[in-house]
N, C-alpha and C positions, 0 to 999 in steps of 0.2 A: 762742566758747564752744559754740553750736549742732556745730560741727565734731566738738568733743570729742565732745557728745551722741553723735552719728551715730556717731564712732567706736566708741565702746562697745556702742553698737547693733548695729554690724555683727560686733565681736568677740563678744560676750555672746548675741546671738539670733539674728540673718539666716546668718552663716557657718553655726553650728553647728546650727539647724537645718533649712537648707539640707543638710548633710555629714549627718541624720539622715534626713530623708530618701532619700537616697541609698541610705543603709546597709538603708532598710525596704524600698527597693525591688528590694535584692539577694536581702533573703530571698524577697521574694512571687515576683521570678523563678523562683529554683527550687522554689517552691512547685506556680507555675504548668506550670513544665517539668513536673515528677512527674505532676501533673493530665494534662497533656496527653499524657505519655506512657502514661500506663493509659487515659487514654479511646481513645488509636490503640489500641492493643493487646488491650483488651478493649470495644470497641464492634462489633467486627463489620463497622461501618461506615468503614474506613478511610479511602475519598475524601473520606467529609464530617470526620470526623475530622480528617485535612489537613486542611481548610479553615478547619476553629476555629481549631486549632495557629497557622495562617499571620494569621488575622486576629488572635490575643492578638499573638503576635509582633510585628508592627506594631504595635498599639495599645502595648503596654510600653517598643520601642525609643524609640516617639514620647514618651512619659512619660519616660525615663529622656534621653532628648535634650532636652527641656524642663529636667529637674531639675539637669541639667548647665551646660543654661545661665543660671539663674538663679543657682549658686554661681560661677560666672564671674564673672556681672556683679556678684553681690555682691564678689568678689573684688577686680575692677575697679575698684568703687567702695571698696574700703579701701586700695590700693595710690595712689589719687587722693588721698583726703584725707589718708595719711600726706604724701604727696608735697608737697603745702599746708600741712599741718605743717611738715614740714621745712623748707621758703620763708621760713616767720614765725620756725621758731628760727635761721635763718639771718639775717635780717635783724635780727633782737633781737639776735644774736652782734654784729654788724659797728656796729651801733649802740653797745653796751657800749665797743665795742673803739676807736671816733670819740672816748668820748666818755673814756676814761680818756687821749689820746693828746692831748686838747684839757686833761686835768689838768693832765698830763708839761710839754705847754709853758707853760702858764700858771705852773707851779712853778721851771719852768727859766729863764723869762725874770725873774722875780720874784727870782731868786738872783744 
């Protein structure tokens, strides 16, 4: 039952906002591009200007490499416990399936 929990957890919260994430971190990119493209352009100071530019840069891919790997692993983590899902309705299948075949003979011999 906890499983189920987790499941709906991972569909209802951690995927999605994990994937919102994502999506706020596409706009502050090109937020930050724009930013960074007027400070080159109008600061005068272009070497140090590089410099910002290079260090946001890093700092966002490293955010946006993080953000990606946590929908991974969320992801990881829901393709698992469908998978352990599956196992149990698979076993409950074969179960059913013993125990209708344990009828069959029990009726067959009985006739």
């Amino acid at each position: 039952m906890a499983d189920n929990r987790e499941l709906v957890e991972l569909f209802e919260q951690k995927i999605p906002g994990a994937r919102q994430q994502l999506k706020d971190s596409h706009k502050n990119l090109g937020d930050l591009a724009s930013y960074c493209e007027r400070n080159y352009t109008e600061s005068g100071q272009t070497p140090a200007a590089l410099e910002e530019t290079k260090r946001y840069a890093a700092q966002s891919l490293a955010s946006v490499a993080y953000q990606v790997n946590i929908l991974a692993v969320s992801m990881l983590d829901l393709l698992d416990k469908q998978m352990k899902h599956m196992g149990n309705m698979e076993a409950n299948i074969h179960h059913i399936s013993q125990v209708k075949e344990a009828h069959i003979q029990i009726q067959y011999t009985a006739t």
